[in-house]
Phi, psi and omega in degrees: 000139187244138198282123163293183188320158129339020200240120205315124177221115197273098159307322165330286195302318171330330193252030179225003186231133182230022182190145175217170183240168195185132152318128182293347189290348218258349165258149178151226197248116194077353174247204177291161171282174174265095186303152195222136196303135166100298198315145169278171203203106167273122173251152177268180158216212212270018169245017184044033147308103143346104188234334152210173180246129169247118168253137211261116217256328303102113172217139190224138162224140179218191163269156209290342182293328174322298186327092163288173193272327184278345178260335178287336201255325184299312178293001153057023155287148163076203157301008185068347180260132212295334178298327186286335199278300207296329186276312160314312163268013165275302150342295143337292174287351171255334155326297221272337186271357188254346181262348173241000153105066165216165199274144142279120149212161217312335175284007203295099177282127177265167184261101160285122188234114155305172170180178198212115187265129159228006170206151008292147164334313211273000189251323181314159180287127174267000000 
């Protein structure tokens, strides 16, 4: 089982969102681990109380050009729509690339992860 980020995390939003994304340069050894089918995932929250468990249902990688509409409505940002998903996370990603020195571009492969919130009970996927 794996902690997710350090990060504020509204379990509420948790039982509407089944799937996240990620740059494949961004897993590995010093980095994030690579979710793996089956596995669980503990999210925190910024003191790192535990607020929910996700096991991870799916994992894909493909190139961000790649990236469908139906996985832009699972990751439950924005408007839901793959023009939203793609225009956010194209942003995003030319941030984190002008700040760590590599180009974004539309072949970059990312880590699609499906996932099944299974705990807390009042949140979990039934």
């Amino acid at each position: 089982m794996t902690t997710g980020r350090n990060r504020s995390i509204d379990a509420s939003r948790e039982a509407f969102v089944a799937a996240t994304a990620g740059l494949l340069r961004d897993f590995g050894p010093a980095r994030e681990p690579m979710p793996v089918e089956g596995g669980h995932v503990v999210l925190v929250d910024g003191s790192g109380t535990p607020r929910a468990v996700r096991r991870t249902t799916q994992v894909d990688i493909v190139p961000f050009h790649a990236v469908d509409a139906a996985f832009a409505w699972d990751e439950g940002e924005g408007e839901r729509t793959l023009a939203d998903w793609r225009d956010g996370h194209r942003r995003y990603w030319m941030r984190q690339g002008a700040h760590e020195g590599f180009t974004f571009a539309e072949t970059l492969e990312v880590v699609l992860e499906r996932f099944r919130v299974v705990w807390p009970p009042e949140i979990a996927d039934r």
